[in-house]
SESEMI-942094 format. One line per 5 residues: number of its first residue (from 0); their letters; for each residue x, z negated, y of C-alpha. Coordinates in pm, whole numbers. Example, Ala and Ser with C-alpha at 12.3 -4.5 7.8 and 13.67 -1.06 7.14 Angstrom:
SESEMI-942094
0 = as = 1230:-780:-450 | 1367:-714:-106
//
This chain:
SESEMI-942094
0 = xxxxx = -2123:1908:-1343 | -2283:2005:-998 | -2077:2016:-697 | -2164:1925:-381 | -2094:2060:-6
5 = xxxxx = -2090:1848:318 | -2518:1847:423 | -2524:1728:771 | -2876:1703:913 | -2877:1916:1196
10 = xxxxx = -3157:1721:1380 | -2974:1565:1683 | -2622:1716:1814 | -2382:1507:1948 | -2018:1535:2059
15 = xxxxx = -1728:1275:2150 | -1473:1306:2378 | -1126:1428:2248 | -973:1125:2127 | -729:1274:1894
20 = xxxxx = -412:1278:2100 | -165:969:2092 | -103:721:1840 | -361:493:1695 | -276:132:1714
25 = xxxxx = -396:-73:1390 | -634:-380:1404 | -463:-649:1275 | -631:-789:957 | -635:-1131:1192
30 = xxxxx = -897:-998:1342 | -1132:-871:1051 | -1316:-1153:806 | -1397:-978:539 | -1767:-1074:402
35 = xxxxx = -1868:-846:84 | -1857:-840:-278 | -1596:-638:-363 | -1279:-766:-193 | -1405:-1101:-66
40 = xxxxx = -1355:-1247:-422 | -1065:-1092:-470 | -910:-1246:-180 | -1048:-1594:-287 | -842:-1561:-625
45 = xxxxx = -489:-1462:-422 | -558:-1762:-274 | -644:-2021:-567 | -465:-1811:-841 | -200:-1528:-712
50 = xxxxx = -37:-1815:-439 | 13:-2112:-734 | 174:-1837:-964 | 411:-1734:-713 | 515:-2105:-612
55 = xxxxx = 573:-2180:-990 | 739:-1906:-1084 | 983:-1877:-756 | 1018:-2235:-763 | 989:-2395:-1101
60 = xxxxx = 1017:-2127:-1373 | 1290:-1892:-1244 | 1631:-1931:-1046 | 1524:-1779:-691 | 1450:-2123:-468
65 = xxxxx = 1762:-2263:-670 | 2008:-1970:-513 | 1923:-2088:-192 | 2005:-2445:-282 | 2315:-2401:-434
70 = xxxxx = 2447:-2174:-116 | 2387:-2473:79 | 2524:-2733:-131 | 2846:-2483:-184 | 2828:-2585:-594
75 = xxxxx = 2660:-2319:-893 | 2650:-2005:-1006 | 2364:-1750:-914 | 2109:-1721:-1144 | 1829:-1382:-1199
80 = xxxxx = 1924:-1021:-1056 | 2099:-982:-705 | 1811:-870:-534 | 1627:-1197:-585 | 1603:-1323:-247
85 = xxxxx = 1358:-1027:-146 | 1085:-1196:-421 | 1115:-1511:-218 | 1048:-1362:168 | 787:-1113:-27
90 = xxxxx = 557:-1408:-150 | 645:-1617:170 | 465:-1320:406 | 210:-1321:187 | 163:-1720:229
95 = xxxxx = 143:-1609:589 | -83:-1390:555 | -318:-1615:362 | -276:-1949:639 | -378:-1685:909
100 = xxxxx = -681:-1594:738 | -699:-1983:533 | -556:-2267:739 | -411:-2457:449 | -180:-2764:552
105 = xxxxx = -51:-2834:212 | 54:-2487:201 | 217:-2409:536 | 439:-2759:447 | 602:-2566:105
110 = xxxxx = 627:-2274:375 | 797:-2535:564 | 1016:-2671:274 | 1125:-2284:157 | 1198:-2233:486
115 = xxxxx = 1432:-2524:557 | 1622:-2434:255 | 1635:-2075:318 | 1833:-2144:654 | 2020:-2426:475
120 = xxxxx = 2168:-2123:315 | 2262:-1922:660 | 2678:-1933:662 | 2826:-1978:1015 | 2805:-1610:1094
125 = xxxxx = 2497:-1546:1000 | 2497:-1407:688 | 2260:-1481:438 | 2271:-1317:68 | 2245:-1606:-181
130 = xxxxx = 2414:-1349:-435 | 2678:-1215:-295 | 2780:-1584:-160 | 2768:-1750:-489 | 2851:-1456:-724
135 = xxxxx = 3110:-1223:-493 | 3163:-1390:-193 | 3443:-1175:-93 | 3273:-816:-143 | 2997:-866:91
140 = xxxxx = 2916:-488:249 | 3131:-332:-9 | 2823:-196:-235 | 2553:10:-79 | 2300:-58:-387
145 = xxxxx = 2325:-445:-377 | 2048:-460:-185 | 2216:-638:77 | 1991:-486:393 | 1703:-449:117
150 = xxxxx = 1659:-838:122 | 1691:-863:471 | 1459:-620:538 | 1191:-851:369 | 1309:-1165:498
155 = xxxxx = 1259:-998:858 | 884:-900:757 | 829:-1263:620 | 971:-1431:945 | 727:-1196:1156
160 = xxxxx = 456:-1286:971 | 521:-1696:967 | 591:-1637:1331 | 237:-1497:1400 | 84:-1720:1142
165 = xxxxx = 242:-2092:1229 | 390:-1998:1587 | 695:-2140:1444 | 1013:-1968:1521 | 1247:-2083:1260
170 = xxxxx = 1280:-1842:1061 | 1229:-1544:1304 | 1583:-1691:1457 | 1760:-1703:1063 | 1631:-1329:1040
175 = xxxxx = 1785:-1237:1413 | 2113:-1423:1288 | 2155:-1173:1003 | 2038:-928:1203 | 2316:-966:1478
180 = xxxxx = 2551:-1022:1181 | 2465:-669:1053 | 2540:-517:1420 | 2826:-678:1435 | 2991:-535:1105
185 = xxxxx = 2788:-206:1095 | 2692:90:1400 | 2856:422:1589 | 3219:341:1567 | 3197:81:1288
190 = xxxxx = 3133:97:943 | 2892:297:807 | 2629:224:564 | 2354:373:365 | 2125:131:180
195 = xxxxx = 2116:180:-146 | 1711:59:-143 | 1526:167:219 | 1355:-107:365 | 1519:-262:597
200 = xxxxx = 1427:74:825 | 1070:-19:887 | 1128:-374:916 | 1380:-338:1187 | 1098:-151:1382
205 = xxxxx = 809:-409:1343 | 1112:-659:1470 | 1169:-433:1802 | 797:-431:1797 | 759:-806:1808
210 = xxxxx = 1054:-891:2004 | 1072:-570:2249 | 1472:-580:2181 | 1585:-193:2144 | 1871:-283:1976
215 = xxxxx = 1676:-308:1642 | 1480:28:1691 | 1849:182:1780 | 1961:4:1450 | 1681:149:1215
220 = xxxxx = 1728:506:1393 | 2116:511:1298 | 2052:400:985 | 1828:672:925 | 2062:906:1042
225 = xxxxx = 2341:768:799 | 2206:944:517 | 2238:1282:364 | 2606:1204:548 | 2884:1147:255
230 = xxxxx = 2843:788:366 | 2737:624:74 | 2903:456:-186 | 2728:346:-499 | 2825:82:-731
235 = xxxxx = 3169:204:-747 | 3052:543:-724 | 3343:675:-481 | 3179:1054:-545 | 2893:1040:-649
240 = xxxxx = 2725:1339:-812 | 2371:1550:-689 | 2164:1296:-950 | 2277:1006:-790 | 2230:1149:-456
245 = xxxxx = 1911:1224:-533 | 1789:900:-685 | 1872:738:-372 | 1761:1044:-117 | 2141:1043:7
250 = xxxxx = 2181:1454:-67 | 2057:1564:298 | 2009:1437:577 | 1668:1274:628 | 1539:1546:914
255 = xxxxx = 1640:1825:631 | 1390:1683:344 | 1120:1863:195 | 1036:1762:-117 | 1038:1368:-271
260 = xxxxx = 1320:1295:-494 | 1489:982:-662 | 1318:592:-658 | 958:652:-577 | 912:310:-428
265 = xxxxx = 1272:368:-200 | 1109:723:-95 | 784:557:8 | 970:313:203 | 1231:567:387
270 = xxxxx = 907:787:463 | 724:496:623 | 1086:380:817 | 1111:754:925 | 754:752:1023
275 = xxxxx = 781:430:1258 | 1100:534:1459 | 865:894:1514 | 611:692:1655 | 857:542:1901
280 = xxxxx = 1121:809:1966 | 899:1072:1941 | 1158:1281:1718 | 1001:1565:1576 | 1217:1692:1320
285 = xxxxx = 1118:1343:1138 | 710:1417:1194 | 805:1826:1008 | 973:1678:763 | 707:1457:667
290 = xxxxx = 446:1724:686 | 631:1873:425 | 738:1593:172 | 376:1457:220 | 226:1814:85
295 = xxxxx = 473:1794:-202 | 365:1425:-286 | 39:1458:-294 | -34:1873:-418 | 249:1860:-631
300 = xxxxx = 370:1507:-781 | 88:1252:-710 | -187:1170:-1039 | -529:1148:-968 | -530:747:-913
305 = xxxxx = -252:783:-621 | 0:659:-811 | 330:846:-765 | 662:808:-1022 | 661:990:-1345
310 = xxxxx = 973:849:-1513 | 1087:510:-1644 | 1443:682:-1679 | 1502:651:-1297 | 1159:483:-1170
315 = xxxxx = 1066:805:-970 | 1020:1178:-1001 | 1109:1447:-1222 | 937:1795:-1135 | 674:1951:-951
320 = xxxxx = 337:1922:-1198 | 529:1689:-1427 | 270:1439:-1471 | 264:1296:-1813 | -22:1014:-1872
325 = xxxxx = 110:761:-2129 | 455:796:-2027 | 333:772:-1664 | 541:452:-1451 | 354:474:-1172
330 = xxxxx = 498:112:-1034 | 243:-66:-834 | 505:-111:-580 | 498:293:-495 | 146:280:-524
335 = xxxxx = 147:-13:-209 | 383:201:-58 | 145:490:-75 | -56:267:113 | 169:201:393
340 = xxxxx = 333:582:428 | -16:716:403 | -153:454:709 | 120:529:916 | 80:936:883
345 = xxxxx = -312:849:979 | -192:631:1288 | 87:879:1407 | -195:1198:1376 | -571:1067:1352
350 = xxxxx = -610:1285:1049 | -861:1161:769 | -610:1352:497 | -393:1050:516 | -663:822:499
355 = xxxxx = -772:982:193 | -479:954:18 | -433:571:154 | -782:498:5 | -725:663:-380
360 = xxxxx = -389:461:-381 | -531:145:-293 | -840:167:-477 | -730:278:-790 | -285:220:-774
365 = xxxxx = -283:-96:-656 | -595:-283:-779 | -524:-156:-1079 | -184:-341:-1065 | -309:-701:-1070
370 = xxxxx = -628:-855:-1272 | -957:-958:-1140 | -825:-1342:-1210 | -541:-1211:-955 | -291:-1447:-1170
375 = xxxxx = -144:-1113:-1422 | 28:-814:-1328 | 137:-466:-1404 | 462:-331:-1297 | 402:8:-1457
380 = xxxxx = 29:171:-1429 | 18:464:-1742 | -356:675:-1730 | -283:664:-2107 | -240:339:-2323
385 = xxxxx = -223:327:-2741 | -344:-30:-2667 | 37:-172:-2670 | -17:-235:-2275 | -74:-583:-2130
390 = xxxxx = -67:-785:-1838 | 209:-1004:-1755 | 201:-1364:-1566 | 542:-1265:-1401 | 867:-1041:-1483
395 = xxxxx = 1235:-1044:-1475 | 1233:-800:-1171 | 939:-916:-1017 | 910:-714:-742 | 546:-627:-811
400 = xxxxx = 360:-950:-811 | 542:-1058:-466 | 419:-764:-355 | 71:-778:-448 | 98:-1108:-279
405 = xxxxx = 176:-987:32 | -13:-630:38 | -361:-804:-74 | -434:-1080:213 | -325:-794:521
410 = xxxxx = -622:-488:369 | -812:-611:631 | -540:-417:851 | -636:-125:709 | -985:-58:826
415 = xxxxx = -1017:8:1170 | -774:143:1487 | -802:156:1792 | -711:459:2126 | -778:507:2391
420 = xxxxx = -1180:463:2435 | -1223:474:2061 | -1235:290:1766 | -1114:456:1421 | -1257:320:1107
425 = xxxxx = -1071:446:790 | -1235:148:534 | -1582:82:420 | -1533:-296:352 | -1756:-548:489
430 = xxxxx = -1688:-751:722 | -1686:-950:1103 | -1427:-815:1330 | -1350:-859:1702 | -1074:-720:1917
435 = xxxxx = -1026:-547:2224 | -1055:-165:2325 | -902:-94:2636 | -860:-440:2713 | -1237:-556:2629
440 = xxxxx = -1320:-700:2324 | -1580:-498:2071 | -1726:-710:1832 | -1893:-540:1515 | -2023:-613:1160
445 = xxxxx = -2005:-372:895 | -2226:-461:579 | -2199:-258:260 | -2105:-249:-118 | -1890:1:-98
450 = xxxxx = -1745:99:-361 | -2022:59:-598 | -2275:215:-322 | -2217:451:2 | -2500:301:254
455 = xxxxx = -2276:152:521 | -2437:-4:797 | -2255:-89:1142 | -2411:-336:1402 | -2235:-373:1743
460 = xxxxx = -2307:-745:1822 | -2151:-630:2223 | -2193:-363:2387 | -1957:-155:2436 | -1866:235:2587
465 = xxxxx = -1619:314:2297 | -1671:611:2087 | -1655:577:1674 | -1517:763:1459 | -1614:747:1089
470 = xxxxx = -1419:846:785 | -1605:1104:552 | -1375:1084:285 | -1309:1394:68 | -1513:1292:-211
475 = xxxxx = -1788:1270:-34 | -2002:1581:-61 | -2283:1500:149 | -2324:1222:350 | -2593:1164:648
480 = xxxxx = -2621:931:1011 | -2874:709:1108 | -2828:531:1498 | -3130:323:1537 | -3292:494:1301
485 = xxxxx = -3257:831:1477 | -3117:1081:1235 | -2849:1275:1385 | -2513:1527:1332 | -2241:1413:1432
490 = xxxxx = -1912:1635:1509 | -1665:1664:1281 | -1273:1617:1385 | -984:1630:1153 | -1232:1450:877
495 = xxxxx = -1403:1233:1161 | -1781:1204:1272 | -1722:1151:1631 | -2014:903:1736 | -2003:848:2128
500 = xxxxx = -2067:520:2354 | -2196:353:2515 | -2357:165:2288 | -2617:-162:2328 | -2555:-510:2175
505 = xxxxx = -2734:-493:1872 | -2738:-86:1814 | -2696:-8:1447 | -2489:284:1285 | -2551:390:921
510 = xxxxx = -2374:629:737 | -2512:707:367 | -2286:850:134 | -2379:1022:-204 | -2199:883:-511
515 = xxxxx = -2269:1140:-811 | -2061:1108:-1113 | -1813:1428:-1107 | -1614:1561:-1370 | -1284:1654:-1219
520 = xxxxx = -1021:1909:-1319 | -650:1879:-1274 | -421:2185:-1146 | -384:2412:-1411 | 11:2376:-1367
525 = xxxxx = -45:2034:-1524 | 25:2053:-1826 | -53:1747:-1972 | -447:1753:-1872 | -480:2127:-1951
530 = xxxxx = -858:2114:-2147 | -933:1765:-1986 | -1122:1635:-1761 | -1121:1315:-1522 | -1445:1134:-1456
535 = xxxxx = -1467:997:-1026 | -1746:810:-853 | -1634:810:-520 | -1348:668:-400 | -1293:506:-775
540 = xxxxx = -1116:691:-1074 | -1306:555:-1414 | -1121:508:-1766 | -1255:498:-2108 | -1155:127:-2329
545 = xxxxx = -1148:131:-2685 | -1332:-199:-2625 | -1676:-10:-2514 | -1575:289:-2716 | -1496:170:-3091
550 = xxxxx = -1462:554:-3191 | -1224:574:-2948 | -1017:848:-3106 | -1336:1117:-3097 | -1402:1068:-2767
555 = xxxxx = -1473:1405:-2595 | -1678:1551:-2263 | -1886:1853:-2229 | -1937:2041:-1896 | -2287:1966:-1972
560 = xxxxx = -2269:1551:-2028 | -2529:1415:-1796 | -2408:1071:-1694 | -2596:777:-1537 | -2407:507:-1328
565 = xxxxx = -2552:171:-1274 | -2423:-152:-1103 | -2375:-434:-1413 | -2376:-804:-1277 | -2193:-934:-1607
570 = xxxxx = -1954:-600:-1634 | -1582:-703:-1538 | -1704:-965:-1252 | -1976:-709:-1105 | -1883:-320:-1158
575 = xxxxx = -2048:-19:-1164 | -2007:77:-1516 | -2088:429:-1581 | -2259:556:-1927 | -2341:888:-2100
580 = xxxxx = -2615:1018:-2340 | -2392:1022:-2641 | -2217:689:-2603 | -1979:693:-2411 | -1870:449:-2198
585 = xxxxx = -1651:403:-1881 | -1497:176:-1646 | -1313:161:-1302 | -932:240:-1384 | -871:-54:-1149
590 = xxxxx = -1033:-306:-1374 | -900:-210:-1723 | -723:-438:-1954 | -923:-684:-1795 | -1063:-814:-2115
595 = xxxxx = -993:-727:-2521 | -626:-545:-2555 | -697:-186:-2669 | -666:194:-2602 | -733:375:-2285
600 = xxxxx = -772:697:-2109 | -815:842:-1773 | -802:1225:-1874 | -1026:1319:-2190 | -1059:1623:-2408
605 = xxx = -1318:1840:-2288 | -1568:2072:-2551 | -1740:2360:-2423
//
């Protein structure tokens, strides 16, 4: 298959300013209506389908809303696993999310109603863990893996985001209680504490953020610092050995690490904590360290989809290269929190590598981890399937489908930033945004079908002197720049095309990206794809079904397959499928098991 380089036409140099020092500050998704035919439905079915599963299964089919009740009426036992509570504040920022972007009265009251009962549940100090006070209420902070801080980290993220969505403070104040609780049992010269799942790091920071209280940056800092100490004590675990060290990245301390270890979705979530208290400390030894572990995610541990976590037996990693396809977890959970780490790396550095990595993830990880209906899940994502694969309405640990719920309704989040004078855009999705850039507001539309096509076209509706800067992601071979119609060759920075203000209301950007179909190779040190190949359309990772493929067994590729891709209306809700001269057929990875239960494949045999 032909390769292509980067063709820029060299017809009109321009240059930007150097905008590349400081942090980029995110657009909130508030701020961005998204308006195309690729996530726009999507978002429709979190609302009508992904919202109504959560309710019933939170608050009809399962025990969690029922913990909470029980607290406050002092009578029952607690019912589901002990880290329950986070599946309630996960699908509760997520019903944030959706009011700020949906006003929906009938759903803010059941926010309402949750809420009520949730603080029903608050004990006199503050506290608030409906397992510990109905199952052991005398050996609260006596197990680091009880999840203890874990759920509080979520309920803090929830609060923020009913806060910003309702104006209602309610449940901001139950999350400072617990919060002031926690510094009142736990800090230099009290007890220490590692948690057993991170979280509660990064959530602590967007709290300082919101509230501009130091305290809770402090907090997530010392926390931080806690680890790699001899401080933590594991269910019972008085000594625990290098493997359980490891699972929970307790061996060193978090400055020292290098390589990712343990829980895949715990490492995601310490990298992004350890990222956030960089961005506001300005601690260095946290930004090497995640130079390094982000090199050995990503060149030595990460599959071609983004997903990260090799092994059921622990939920995480195993080895460098180690990247087996049917036995491949790959929890949608680490795939969202590729999504997060990988945004925050991009904010902390404006480098497009991060951006990159954020876009496989999302595109391929995490859609993959919910259906088109947006009402079944997967918890583990395999690039391999013997057809004994399925989606699921709901699990017993459910942490993936109250996750989906809140990641989905905030990707708007994800596709521009802003510096000073300049305005990053990392996602091609379309949509209406307005927000301010050095305190006036910008106002732009970005129309495209991206992913199925790579014309993007940008129309400031103000005028405005910021420069843009456009994402050429790595796929993208060749790509070319239209302003007004004038072609032109942009500079390139870390990944960037640097496009300068002022501009005109009404001036028009457009950026055309070639989408070939490429046969991809994996690292020869992997040995489960050695003699395979992976087929890519942009930013999108495609599968073979047994349901297009009824030979599904014999199907092979040749270095010399010519493909043709083509954009099929009735194909899996609208999809580009893509098709070969011998038969073969193939799908987006993020849409399979989508329709008829069968085998599937990412990496195929290859024949010379």
């Amino acid at each position: 298959m032909k390769r292509y380089f980067l063709i820029l036409p060299l017809l009109l140099a321009v240059a930007c300013t150097d905008s590349s020092t400081g942090a980029i500050e995110p657009v909130d998704f508030s701020s961005v209506i998204i308006e195309d035919g690729f996530w726009a439905p999507r978002l429709e079915n979190h609302k009508s389908a992904t919202i109504p599963i959560c309710i019933d299964q939170i608050e009809n089919c399962t025990g969690r809303m029922r913990n909470f009740d029980k607290v406050a009426s002092g009578e029952g036992e607690h019912e589901g696993f002990f880290f329950d509570d986070s599946d309630v504040y996960k699908a509760l920022e997520g019903f944030a999310y959706s009011l700020i972007q949906n006003p929906d009265p009938e759903l803010e009251a059941k926010c309402d109603d949750w809420i009520d009962r949730i603080a029903a549940a608050q004990q006199e100090d503050g506290y608030l863990n409906t397992y510990f006070t109905l199952a052991r209420p005398d050996d609260r902070w006596t197990d680091m893996d009880k999840h203890e801080l874990y759920c509080l980290g979520h309920m803090i993220e929830a609060s923020i985001a009913y806060w910003q969505a309702s104006g209602k403070r309610k449940f901001l104040d139950v999350a400072e209680r617990m919060t002031a609780h926690v510094m009142e049992v736990m800090g230099p010269g009290k007890m220490n504490w590692v948690p057993g799942h991170e979280e509660i790091e990064l959530a602590l920071v967007k709290l300082y953020r919101v509230t501009g209280k130091r305290e809770y940056l402090e907090l997530a800092s010392w926390l931080l610092e806690e680890r790699g100490r001899g401080y933590g004590i594991y269910s019972g675990n008085d000594k625990p050995d290098d493997s359980i060290l490891t699972y929970y990245q307790d061996k060193v301390p978090v400055s020292e690490l290098t390589d990712i270890c343990g829980h895949a979705v715990r490492a995601m979530y310490l990298y992004c904590g350890m990222a956030d208290v960089a961005s506001y400390t300005g601690n260095a030894s946290y930004v090497t360290a995640l130079d390094s572990l982000w090199n050995d995610v990503v060149l030595r541990n990460m599959y071609i989809t983004g997903g990260i976590g090799q092994s059921a037996a622990n939920e995480g990693i195993t080895e460098d290269y180690d990247l087996p396809n049917r036995e491949a977890y790959c929890e949608t959970c680490a795939s969202i929190g590729m999504v997060l780490w990988n945004a925050r790396m991009n904010r902390m550095t404006a480098d497009s590598k991060y951006a990159d990595i954020m876009e496989k993830s999302l595109y391929n990880g995490v859609l993959a981890g919910v259906s088109l209906s947006g009402d079944r899940f997967f918890y583990v994502n395999p690039l391999e399937s013997e057809g004994d694969r399925h989606r699921h309405p709901w699990f017993g640990c459910a942490c993936c489908p109250s996750n989906i719920c809140r990641f989905l309704p905030s990707v708007g989040g994800y596709v521009y930033g802003t510096s000073k004078g300049t305005v990053w855009i990392n996602l091609y999705i379309g949509n209406h945004a307005s927000f301010e850039v050095d305190g006036k507001e910008l106002e732009l539309t970005m129309k495209t079908d991206y992913p199925w096509d790579g014309a993007v076209r940008l129309t400031l509706d103000k005028a405005s002197s910021a420069d843009l800067m456009l994402r050429v992601p790595q796929w993208c071979r060749t790509v070319s720049f239209t302003v007004n119609g004038e072609e032109l060759a942009p500079e390139l920075k870390k990944g960037y095309a640097c496009l300068p203000g002022p501009w005109k209301a009404g001036d028009t950007v457009e950026m055309v990206m070639d989408m070939p179909v490429e046969l991809v190779a994996a690292d020869p040190r992997v040995k489960a794809d050695f003699g395979k190949r992976a087929v890519c359309r942009g930013p999108l990772v495609y599968c073979a079904e047994e349901v297009d493929n009824p030979d599904f067994d014999a199907v092979r590729l040749s270095s010399s397959t010519a493909f043709s891709a083509a954009y099929e209306p009735e194909l899996l809700n609208g999809a580009v499928g893509i098709s070969s001269e011998s038969g073969l057929r193939l799908v987006p990875y993020c849409t399979w098991c989508n329709r008829t239960q069968g085998k599937m494949k990412v990496w195929i045999d290859l024949e010379e």
